[in-house]
C-alpha positions as protocol buffer text, in pm:
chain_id: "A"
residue {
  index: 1
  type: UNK
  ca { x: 5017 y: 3981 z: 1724 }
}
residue {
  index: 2
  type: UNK
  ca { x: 4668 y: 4199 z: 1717 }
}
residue {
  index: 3
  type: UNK
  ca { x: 4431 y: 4136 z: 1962 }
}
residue {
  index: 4
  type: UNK
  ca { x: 4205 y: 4021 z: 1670 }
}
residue {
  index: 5
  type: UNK
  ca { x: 4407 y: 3742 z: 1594 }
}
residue {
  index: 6
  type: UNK
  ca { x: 4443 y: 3640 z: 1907 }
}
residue {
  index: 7
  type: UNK
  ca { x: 4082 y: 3570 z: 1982 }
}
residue {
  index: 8
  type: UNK
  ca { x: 3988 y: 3451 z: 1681 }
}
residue {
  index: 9
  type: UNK
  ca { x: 4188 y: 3138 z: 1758 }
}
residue {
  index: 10
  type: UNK
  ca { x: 4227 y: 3110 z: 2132 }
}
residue {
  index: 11
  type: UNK
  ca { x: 3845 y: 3191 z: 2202 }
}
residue {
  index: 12
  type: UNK
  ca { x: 3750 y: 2917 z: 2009 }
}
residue {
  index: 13
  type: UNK
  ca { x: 3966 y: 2671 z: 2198 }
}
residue {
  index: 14
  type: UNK
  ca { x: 3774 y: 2622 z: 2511 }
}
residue {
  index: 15
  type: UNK
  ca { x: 3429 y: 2618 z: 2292 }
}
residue {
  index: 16
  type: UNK
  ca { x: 3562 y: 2328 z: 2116 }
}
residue {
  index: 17
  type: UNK
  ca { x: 3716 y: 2156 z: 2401 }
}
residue {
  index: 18
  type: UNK
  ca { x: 3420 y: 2153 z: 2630 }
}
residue {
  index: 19
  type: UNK
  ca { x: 3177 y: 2142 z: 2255 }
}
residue {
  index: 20
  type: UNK
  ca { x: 3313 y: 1837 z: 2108 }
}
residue {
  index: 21
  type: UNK
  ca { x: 3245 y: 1620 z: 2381 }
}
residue {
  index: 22
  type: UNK
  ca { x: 2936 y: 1749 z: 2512 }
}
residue {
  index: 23
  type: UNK
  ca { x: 2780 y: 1661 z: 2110 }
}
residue {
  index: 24
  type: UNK
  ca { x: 2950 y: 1333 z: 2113 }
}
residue {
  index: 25
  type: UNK
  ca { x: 2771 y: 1262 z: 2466 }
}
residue {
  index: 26
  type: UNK
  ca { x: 2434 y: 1381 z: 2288 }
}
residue {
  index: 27
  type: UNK
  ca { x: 2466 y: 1187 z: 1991 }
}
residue {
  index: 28
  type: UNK
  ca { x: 2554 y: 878 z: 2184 }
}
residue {
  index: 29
  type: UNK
  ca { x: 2255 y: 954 z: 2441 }
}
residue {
  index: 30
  type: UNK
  ca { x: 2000 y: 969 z: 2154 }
}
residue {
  index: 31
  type: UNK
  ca { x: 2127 y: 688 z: 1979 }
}
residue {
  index: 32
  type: UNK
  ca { x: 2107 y: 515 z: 2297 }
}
residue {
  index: 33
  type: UNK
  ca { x: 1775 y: 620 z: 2371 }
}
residue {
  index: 34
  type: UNK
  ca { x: 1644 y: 521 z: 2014 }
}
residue {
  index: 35
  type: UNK
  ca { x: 1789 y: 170 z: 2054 }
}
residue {
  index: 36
  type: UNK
  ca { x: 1620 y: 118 z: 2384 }
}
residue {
  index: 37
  type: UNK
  ca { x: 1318 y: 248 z: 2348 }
}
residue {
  index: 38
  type: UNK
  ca { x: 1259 y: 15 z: 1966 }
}
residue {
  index: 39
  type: UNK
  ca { x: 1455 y: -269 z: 1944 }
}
residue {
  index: 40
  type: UNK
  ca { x: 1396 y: -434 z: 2311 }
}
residue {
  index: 41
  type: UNK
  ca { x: 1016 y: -457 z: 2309 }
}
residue {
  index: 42
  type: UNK
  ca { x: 1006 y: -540 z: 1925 }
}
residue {
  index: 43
  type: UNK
  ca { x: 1278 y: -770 z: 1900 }
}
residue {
  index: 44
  type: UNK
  ca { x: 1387 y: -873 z: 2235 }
}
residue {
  index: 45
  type: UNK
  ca { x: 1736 y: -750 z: 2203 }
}
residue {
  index: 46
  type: UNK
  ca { x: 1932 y: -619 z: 2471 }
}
residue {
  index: 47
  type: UNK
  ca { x: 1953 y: -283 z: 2583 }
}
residue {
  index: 48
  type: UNK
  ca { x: 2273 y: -65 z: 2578 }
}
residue {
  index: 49
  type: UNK
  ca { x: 2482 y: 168 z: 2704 }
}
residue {
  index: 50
  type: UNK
  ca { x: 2604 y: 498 z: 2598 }
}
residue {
  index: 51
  type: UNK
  ca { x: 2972 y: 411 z: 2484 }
}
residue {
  index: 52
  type: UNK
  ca { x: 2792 y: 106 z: 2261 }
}
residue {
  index: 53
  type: UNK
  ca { x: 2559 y: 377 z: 2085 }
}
residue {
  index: 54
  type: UNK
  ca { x: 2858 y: 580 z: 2016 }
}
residue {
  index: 55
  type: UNK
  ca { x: 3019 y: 245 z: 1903 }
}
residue {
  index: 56
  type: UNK
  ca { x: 2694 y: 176 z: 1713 }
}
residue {
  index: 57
  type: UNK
  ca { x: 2706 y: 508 z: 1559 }
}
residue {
  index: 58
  type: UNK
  ca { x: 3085 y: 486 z: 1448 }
}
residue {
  index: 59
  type: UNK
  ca { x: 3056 y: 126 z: 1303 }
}
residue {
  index: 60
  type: UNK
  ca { x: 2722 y: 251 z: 1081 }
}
residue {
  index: 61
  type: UNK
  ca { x: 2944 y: 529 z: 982 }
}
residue {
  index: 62
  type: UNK
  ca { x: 3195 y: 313 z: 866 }
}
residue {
  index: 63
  type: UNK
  ca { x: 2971 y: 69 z: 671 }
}
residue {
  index: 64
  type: UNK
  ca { x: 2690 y: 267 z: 512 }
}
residue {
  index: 65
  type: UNK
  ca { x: 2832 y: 665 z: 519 }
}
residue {
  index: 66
  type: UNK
  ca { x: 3138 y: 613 z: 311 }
}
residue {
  index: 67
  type: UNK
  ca { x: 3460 y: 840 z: 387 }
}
residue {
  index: 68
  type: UNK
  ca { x: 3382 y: 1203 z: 308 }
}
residue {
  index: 69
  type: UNK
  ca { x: 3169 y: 1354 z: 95 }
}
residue {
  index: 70
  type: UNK
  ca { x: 3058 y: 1124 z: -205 }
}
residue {
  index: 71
  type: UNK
  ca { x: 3220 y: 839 z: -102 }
}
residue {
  index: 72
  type: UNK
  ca { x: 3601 y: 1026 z: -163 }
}
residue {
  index: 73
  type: UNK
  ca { x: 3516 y: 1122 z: -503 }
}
residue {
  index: 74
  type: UNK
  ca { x: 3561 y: 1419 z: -647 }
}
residue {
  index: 75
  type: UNK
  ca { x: 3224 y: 1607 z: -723 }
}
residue {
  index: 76
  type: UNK
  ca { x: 3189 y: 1755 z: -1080 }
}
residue {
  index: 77
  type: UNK
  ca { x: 2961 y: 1876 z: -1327 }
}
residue {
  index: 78
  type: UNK
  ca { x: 2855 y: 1676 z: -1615 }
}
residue {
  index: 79
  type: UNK
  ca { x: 2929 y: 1824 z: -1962 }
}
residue {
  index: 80
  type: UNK
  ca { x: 2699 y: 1879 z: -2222 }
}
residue {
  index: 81
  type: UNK
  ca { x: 2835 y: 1619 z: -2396 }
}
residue {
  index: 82
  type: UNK
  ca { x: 2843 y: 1362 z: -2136 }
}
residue {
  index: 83
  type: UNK
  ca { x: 2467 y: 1448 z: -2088 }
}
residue {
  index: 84
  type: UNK
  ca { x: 2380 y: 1393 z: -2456 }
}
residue {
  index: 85
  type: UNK
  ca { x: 2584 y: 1058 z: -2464 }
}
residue {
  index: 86
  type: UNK
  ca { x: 2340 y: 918 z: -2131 }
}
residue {
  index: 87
  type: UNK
  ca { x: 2045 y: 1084 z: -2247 }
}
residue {
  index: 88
  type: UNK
  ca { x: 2150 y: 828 z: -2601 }
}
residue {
  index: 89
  type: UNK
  ca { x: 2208 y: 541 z: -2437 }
}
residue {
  index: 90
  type: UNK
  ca { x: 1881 y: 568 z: -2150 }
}
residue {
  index: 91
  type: UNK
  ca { x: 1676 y: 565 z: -2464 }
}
residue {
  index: 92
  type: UNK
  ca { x: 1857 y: 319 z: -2672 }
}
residue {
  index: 93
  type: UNK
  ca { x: 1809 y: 85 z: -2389 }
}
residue {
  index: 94
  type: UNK
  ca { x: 1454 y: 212 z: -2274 }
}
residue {
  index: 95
  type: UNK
  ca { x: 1319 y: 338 z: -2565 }
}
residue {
  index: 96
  type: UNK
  ca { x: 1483 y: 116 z: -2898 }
}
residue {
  index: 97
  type: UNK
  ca { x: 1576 y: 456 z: -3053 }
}
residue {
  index: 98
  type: UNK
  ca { x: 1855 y: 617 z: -3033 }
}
residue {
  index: 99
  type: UNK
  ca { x: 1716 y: 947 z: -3043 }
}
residue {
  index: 100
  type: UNK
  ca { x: 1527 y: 1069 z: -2758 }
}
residue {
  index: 101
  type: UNK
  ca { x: 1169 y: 1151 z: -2860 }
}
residue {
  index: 102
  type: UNK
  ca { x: 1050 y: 1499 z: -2828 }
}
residue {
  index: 103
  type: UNK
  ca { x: 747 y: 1635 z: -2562 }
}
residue {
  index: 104
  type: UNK
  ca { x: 493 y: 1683 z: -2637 }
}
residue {
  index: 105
  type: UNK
  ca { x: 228 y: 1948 z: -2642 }
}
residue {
  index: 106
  type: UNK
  ca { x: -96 y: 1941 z: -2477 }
}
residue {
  index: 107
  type: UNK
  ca { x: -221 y: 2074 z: -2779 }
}
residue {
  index: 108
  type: UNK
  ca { x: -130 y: 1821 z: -2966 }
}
residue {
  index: 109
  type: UNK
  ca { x: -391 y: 1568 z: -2844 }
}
């Protein structure tokens, strides 16, 4: 084994092991911090610790950010085609045509 291997692993161990936590005790002491300094005085709502912002943070994750990028779906590019064929129907349903009308010119008026 190289010595160049060997660090790029093993040095990145302890950054992550002593990392991880520290930026989950951040994020939980900001959302913690948010919630206490808005929600008590507006609403009257209780004030919380840091494991319930963490908890807080999780469940909103959960409900509202989805599972991975895009919600698990696979990102693509839309073909031509499939452009033309929405471009068709937004105007046969916005416009009554079902050709979209061309720009036009500031000339023209």
């Amino acid at each position: 084994m190289s010595i160049r291997r060997f660090f790029r692993w093993y040095f990145f161990i302890p950054i992550a092991l002593v990392g991880i936590p520290l930026l989950l005790a951040a994020v939980g002491e900001i959302v913690k911090l948010l919630w206490n300094a808005l929600l008590p005085p507006l609403f009257g709502w209780p004030s919380i610790s840091i494991w319930q912002g963490l908890g807080l943070l999780v469940l909103c994750r959960l409900l509202f950010g989805g599972h991975g990028a895009h919600g698990g779906r696979p990102s693509r590019r839309m073909t031509q085609e499939e452009r033309a064929r929405i471009r068709q129907r937004m105007c046969e349903r916005f416009v009554g045509t079902s050709e979209p009308s061309q720009p036009r010119n500031v000339t023209d008026m």
